[in-house]
C-alpha positions, 0 to 999 in steps of 0.5 A: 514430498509433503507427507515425508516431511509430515512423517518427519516432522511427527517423529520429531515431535513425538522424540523431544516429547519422549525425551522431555517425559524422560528428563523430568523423570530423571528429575524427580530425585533432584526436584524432590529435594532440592525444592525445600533446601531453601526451607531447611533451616526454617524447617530445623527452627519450626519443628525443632528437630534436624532437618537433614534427617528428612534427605536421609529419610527420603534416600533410605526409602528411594535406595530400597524400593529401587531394588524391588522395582528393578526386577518387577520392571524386567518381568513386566515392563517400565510403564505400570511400575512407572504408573503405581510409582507416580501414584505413591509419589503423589500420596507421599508428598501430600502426606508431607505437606500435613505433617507437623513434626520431623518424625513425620515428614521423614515417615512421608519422605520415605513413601515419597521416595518409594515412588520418586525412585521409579522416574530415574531408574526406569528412565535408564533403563528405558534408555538402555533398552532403545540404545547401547554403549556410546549412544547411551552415554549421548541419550543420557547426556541430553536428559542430564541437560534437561533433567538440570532445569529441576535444581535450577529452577527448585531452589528458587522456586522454594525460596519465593515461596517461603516467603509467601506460604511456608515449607508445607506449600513446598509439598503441596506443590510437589504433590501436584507436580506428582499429578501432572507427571502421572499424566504424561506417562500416557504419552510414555511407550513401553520400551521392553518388548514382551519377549526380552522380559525375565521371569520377576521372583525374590530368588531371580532378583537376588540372584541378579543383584550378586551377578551384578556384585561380582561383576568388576567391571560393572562395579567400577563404574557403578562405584564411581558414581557412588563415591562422586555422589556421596561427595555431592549429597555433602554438598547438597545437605550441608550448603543450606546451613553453610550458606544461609546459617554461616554465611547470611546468605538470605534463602531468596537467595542460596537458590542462585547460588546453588544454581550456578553449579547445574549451569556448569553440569548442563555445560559440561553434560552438552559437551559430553555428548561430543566427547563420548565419540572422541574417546573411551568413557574410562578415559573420560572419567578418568579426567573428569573426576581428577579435575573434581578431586584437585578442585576439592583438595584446593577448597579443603585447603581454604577452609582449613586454613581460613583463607576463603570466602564464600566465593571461593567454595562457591567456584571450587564447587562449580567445578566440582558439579561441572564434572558431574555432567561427564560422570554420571552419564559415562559411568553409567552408560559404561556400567550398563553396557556390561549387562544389558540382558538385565538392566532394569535390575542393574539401573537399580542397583546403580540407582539404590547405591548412586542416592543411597550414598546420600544416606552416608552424607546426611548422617555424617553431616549430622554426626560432625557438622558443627555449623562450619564448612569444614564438614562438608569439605573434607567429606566431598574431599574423601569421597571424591579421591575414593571415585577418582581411585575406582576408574584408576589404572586400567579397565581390561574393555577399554584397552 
């Protein structure tokens, strides 16, 4: 009886520890950009140049080198691709920490994001090769959950330390956290079995790449995340200068604000564990993104008409994060339920267009952002219909 429970206890143990590694993996993406948001303004001001370059610098580098690690990681296995993108994250993030101009942050970002891009993506797919389907969606709605902790505690943590060092402790602090994550991954086991590897070659990863582009039900779902991401990344690069700039929120403080929306995507991505078994993940998204798009439409209406606070774009966007627990776990789970025999290449190209649409929203940020709220919005308006229109009407699995 002792030894059962011994042998229970140890496969608990070594579960929440496998989940944690995995949850801070997801992480990294957030963590890497969250954690100087605080920062940007003081960054633009210093360097004289536009800080929001540095997001789309790290996005353009963390969307193309997903496309390479996804095949690599098919042939080979997740863990050495996990291991060599620690490793590049770490050189990055201190390369960011020593620079002293906008043009070289963004150089350093995209190194940076070159290894950031293999914590999410092979999380995914680490996932998908243990799970399938509705448990996947589960899996995934527990790491969203864990994953959340980042941008809560990354705003904050930035902020406090601003006002003791300056943006370049930011990376220092990212390059160590780079350090201690290397570490973990020896605690990480290797999910693909050696028999379930595909031979990696440019050839096979195109090929992949247009089996997974023709895929309509595939590309459904991977737009829906597309499309609600870049809505969010609007958010994510426009609010530190509507919030800090516009509206005088000290930068101690935006990291607060901006926490309340992941207080409302841990919420939801815990319930979605239970919804996931009481319908179909298309009926699912179908509700979540329609909630998003009427909270957005009702924000855009406030801000265009002047009748708002920041308050009110403060709630709408609550809403709006909230349902991103439900989208990001479902669309996904949904996307990679279509082909399993590859996908290490489909969580990247999931992963390449999900944060590479963030390029989309810093640069139209800095094409129109006039220091208003208004850019912002009706960027998160647009892309938020456009994901609410991808999930639209029937899905031949699902009915």
């Amino acid at each position: 009886m002792n030894n059962t429970k011994t042998v229970d206890d140890a496969q608990l143990i070594t579960g929440m520890l496998f989940m944690s590694i995995l949850g801070a993996l997801m992480a990294f993406t957030s963590l890497s950009t969250d954690i100087y948001l605080p920062a940007m303004p003081a960054m633009a001001k210093e360097l004289n140049g536009n800080a929001e370059l540095t997001i789309t610098g790290f996005l353009v580098g963390f969307t193309i080198a997903q496309l390479v690690w996804g095949p690599v990681s098919d042939s080979i296995g997740r863990k050495i691709p996990l291991f060599i993108g620690m490793l590049v994250f770490v050189i990055g993030a201190a390369g960011c920490a020593m620079s002293y101009s906008i043009g070289q942050i963004v150089f350093w970002r995209i190194v940076q994001a070159v290894g950031a891009c293999t914590g999410p993506m092979l999380a995914r797919a680490m996932i998908r090769d243990l799970f399938s389907s509705t448990k996947a969606a589960q899996m995934l709605s527990t790491l969203m959950i864990i994953m959340a902790i980042a941008p809560i505690i990354g705003p904050l943590l930035g902020g406090q330390i601003i006002r003791v060092s300056s943006w370049h402790g930011i990376f220092w602090l990212l390059t160590a956290i780079g350090a201690l994550m290397f570490i973990s991954l020896f605690w990480l086991p290797e999910t693909l079995t050696k028999e379930k590897r595909t031979p990696a070659s440019i050839s096979n990863a195109f090929v992949n790449y247009w089996y997974l582009l023709k895929h309509k039900v595939f590309m459904r779902f991977t737009l829906c995340i597309t499309f609600y991401y870049v809505a969010a990344y609007a958010f994510i690069a426009g609010s530190p200068i509507v919030y800090i700039s516009y509206f005088g929120i000290a930068p101690q403080n935006y990291g607060w604000l901006f926490s309340v929306n992941i207080l409302g995507v841990m919420l939801l991505s815990f319930a979605n564990r239970y919804f996931v078994y009481r319908m179909p993940l298309h009926q699912l998204l179908q509700i979540a993104t329609a909630i998003s798009l009427a909270a957005i439409f009702a924000m855009s209406v406030f801000v265009k008409t002047e009748l708002y606070g920041i308050y009110i774009i403060v709630g709408m966007v609550f809403i709006f994060f909230s349902m991103n627990g439900v989208v990001a776990a479902s669309a996904t789970a949904a996307a990679l339920d279509e082909v399993p025999h590859i996908a290490g290449s489909a969580s990247a190209l999931i992963g390449a267009m999900q944060y590479g649409s963030g390029i989309i929203s810093s640069l139209l940020l800095a094409l129109f952002s006039k220091g208003t709220p208004w850019t912002m919005t009706w960027i998160m308006l647009l892309f938020t219909a456009a994901s609410f229109l991808t999930v639209l009407g029937k899905i031949k699995k699902y009915t």
